[in-house]
C-alpha positions, 0 to 999 in steps of 0.5 A: 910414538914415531920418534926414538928415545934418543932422538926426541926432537919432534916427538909429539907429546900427549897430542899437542907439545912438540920437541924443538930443541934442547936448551939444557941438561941435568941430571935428572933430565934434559929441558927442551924448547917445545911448542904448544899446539894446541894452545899456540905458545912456547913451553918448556918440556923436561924428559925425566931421565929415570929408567923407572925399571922398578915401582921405588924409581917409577915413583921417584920419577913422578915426585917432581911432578907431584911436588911442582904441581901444588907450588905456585910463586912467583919466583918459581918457573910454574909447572903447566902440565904433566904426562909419561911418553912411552920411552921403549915398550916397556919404560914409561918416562915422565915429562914436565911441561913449563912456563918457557923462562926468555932469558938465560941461567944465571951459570951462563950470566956468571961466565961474564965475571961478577954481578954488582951488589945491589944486583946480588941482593935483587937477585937474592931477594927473589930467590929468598921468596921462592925458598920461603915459599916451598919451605912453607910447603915443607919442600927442601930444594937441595940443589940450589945452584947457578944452573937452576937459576932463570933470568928474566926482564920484565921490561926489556930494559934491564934495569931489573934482572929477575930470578926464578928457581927451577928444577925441583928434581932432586926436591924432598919433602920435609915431612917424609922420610928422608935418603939413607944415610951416607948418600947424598944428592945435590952438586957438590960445588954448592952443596950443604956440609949436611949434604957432603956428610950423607946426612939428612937435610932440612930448609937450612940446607938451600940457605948454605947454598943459596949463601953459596950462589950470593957469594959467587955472584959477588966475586965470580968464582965459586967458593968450592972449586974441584973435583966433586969429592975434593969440593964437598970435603973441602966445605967440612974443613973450612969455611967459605972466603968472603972477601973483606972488602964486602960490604959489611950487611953482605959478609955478615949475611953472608957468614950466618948462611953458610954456618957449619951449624945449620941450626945457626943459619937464618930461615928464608924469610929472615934472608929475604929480609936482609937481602931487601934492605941490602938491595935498597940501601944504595939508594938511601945513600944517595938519596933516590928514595928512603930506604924500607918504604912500602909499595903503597906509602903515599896512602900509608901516609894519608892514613896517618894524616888522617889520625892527626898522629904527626907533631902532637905531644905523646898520649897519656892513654896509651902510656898505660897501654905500654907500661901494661906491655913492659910488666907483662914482658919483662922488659925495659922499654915499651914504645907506641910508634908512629912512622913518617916519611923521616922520622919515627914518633914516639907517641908514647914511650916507657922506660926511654927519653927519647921522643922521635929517631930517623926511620933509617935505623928504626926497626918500626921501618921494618915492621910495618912492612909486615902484616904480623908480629915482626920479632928479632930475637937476637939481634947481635946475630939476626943478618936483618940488624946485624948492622943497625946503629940502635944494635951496633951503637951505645943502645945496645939493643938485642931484642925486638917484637914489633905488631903493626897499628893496623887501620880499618883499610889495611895501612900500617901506621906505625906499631907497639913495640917491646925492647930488650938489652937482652936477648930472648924468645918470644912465644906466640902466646907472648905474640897474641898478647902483643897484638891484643895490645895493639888493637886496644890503641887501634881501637882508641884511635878509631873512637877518636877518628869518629868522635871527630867526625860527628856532627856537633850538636 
C-alpha cells in the first residue's frame, strides 16, 4: 500500500475500490465514497476502526463482515464484498464494501425539525421489516439510532421516503455469548435501559430504540438529551415524554416500545404491523384507498366472485366446522369470514348475531394480509388493536387467531377465526389444528367450484 493509514483517500483496495472521500464517522469506522473499478460503480467502503493487536479483537474486527455477509433484505444497506488492507506492517484492518445508499441519514433529514405522522409510520414500517428480519436470523442491532438510518426515493419524486438500516458494528448474535456485564455498547442517547444497565440484551433492546427514533421523528427532539451518563441514567428513571396530542395508535404504540420491561415490548413483526396500519389510516380517513388492502386485491377479489361467497346466506356445512372450532378451543364465538371490499361476511357464525361488520375494524382485514395463522393474544395491550372499535368498544374483544382461506392460487378469501373475551395463549399445536380446520372448508369450497364446473350430463 502506497497510501498512509491516516490518510486513505485514494487508497486502492483489493485491486479495484478506490477511496474518494469520507461521507461518515462512528465508532467502529469511517465510510467512504469509493469507486468500483472493476465493475464501473459507485460503493460505499467502511474501514473498521480496530486496532486488532490481538486474536479477541482480530475476531471482533471481522464479526461485522461476517454477520453482514449472510443478511440480505430490503431495508438493509447490502453488503458487497469484504476484505483487510494492511493498516501498518503489522495490523491487518478490515474493510466493508456496500451498496452506496443516494440519499442522506436521517440524523441530518432531523436538523430540518420533525417529520409528519404518516412519514413516521413509513419510515417505521421499513425499519420494523429490517429488525424482523435480522431478528429472525438471531442477530440484535444494538444501536438503532438516526445515524444509522439511510434514506432513499425510489422515484426522485419524494412522495415516498424510504429507510435502510445500516451499520452492523456493534451487532450480536443472539445465540452466543453475551458482553461481560457491567458494559455496554450502543449510544446512549438511544440506548435500551437493559443497555444503560450493562446488562445483556435481547431483540427487545432494538424495539426501545427503534421507539426511541419514532418518537423523535414525531417531535424533533430526542427524548434523552445530555451528556452520555446523564442520557443513559435518565431513561432508568423515567419514561420517555410522549406528547398527548399524538395520535392515539402512536402514543400507545409508542408506550409499549419503549417499556421498562423488555419482556413487555412488541416483537418487530408485531410493530411492523402497527406502524403499517398507522401509515395507511390517513388515507382511509379521507377516503383515498381502504385501509389494510393487499397488493393484489383486484385478483383477491375475483377469486372471491369466483366462489359465488358475496350476498348468499350462511352455510350450514360450515356451522359444523366453527361449532368444532369453538369446543376445541374453548372459546365463545368461531367465525368463517369472507372479506369484500367494504365489508366482512359471516358465512358462518357460532356463539354471535351479527352477520357482516366494516372491513375497517375487522381484524380478518389484518389477517388475510398474512399467509399464516395471525393471532393476538391480548388484544388490550397488542400496539396491532390497541385502537380498534371491537377492542375498545362495548365487544369487548381480547383474543383473537385468525387462518386465512387459502385458494389453490395463492388468494386469502377471507378466514376461520376464533374470538375470545379473554385473553389467552395460543399454542402451535392449537395453530395446527385451526389451519386443519380451515383446509377442511377450503377444501368444501373447492368441491363446489368443480361441481359448478362439470358439464351437465
Amino acid at each position: 500500500m502506497t497510501d498512509s493509514p491516516q490518510h486513505p483517500n485514494g487508497a486502492l483496495l483489493g485491486g479495484r475500490y478506490r477511496l474518494e472521500k469520507q461521507i461518515g464517522a462512528g465508532s467502529m469506522g469511517t465510510v467512504y465514497r469509493a469507486r468500483d473499478e472493476f465493475l464501473g460503480r459507485d460503493v460505499a467502503v467502511k474501514l473498521v476502526r480496530t486496532s486488532a493487536a490481538t486474536p479477541h479483537e482480530q475476531q471482533q474486527a471481522d464479526a461485522e463482515a461476517k454477520i453482514l455477509a449472510r443478511l440480505n433484505h430490503h431495508s438493509l444497506v447490502t453488503l458487497l464484498d469484504a476484505g483487510t488492507r494492511l493498516y501498518t506492517p503489522e495490523i491487518q484492518q478490515v474493510y466493508l464494501v456496500m451498496e452506496l445508499v443516494q440519499g442522506a441519514d436521517l440524523r441530518l433529514r432531523l436538523q430540518d425539525g420533525p417529520l409528519c405522522p404518516r412519514k413516521v409510520a413509513q419510515l417505521g414500517y421499513d425499519l420494523a421489516l429490517g429488525l424482523d428480519y435480522i431478528h429472525g436470523a438471531h442477530v440484535v442491532h444494538r444501536d438503532v439510532k438516526p445515524a444509522n438510518i439511510m434514506l432513499f426515493d425510489y422515484r426522485g419524486d419524494d412522495a415516498r421516503i424510504r429507510a435502510k438500516l445500516t451499520d452492523f458494528g456493534v451487532a450480536l448474535i443472539a445465540r452466543e455469548p453475551q458482553p461481560q456485564h457491567g458494559t455496554f455498547t450502543g449510544t446512549a442517547a438511544y440506548m435500551s435501559p437493559e443497555q444503560a444497565r450493562g446488562e445483556a440484551v435481547g431483540t427487545e433492546s432494538d424495539i426501545y430504540s427503534l421507539g426511541l427514533v419514532l418518537l423523535q421523528c414525531l417531535t424533533g427532539v430526542p427524548a434523552y438529551p445530555g451528556p452520555a451518563l446523564e442520557s443513559a441514567v435518565a431513561r432508568l428513571l423515567r419514561p420517555p415524554a410522549i406528547p398527548e396530542d399524538l395520535e392515539t395508535g402512536f402514543r400507545r404504540l409508542l408506550t409499549a416500545m419503549t417499556a421498562l420491561e423488555p419482556r413487555s415490548r412488541p416483537s418487530a413483526h408485531e410493530v411492523s404491523l402497527a406502524l403499517f396500519e398507522l401509515a395507511v389510516a390517513p388515507r382511509a380517513r379521507h377516503r383515498m384507498n381502504p385501509p389494510l388492502i393487499p397488493a393484489y386485491e383486484s385478483e383477491r377479489m375475483e377469486a372471491v366472485h369466483r366462489y359465488n361467497l358475496l350476498d348468499t346466506p350462511p352455510d350450514g356445512t360450515f356451522d359444523r366446522i366453527t361449532a368444532l372450532a369453538a369446543r376445541l378451543f374453548s372459546v365463545p364465538v368461531a367465525i368463517v369470514s369472507v372479506v369484500d371490499t367494504d365489508r366482512i361476511w359471516f358465512k358462518s357464525h357460532y356463539g354471535t348475531d351479527v352477520r357482516q361488520i366494516g372491513r375497517d375494524p375487522g381484524l380478518c382485514a389484518s389477517a388475510i394480509l398474512q399467509d399464516d395463522a395471525w393471532v393476538v393474544s391480548d388484544a388490550r395491550v397488542d400496539p396491532r388493536t390497541l385502537v380498534n372499535p371491537l377492542v375498545a368498544g362495548d365487544f369487548g374483544l381480547q383474543f383473537y387467531a385468525g387462518v386465512p382461506l387459502q385458494t389453490r392460487d395463492g388468494y386469502n378469501l377471507g378466514t376461520l377465526c376464533v374470538l375470545d373475551r379473554e385473553p389467552r395463549e395460543f399454542t402451535g399445536d392449537e395453530v395446527r389444528t385451526l389451519e386443519d380446520l380451515a383446509a377442511i372448508v377450503m377444501n368444501d369450497l373447492e368441491m363446489r367450484l368443480a361441481n359448478q364446473r362439470m358439464p351437465a350430463a
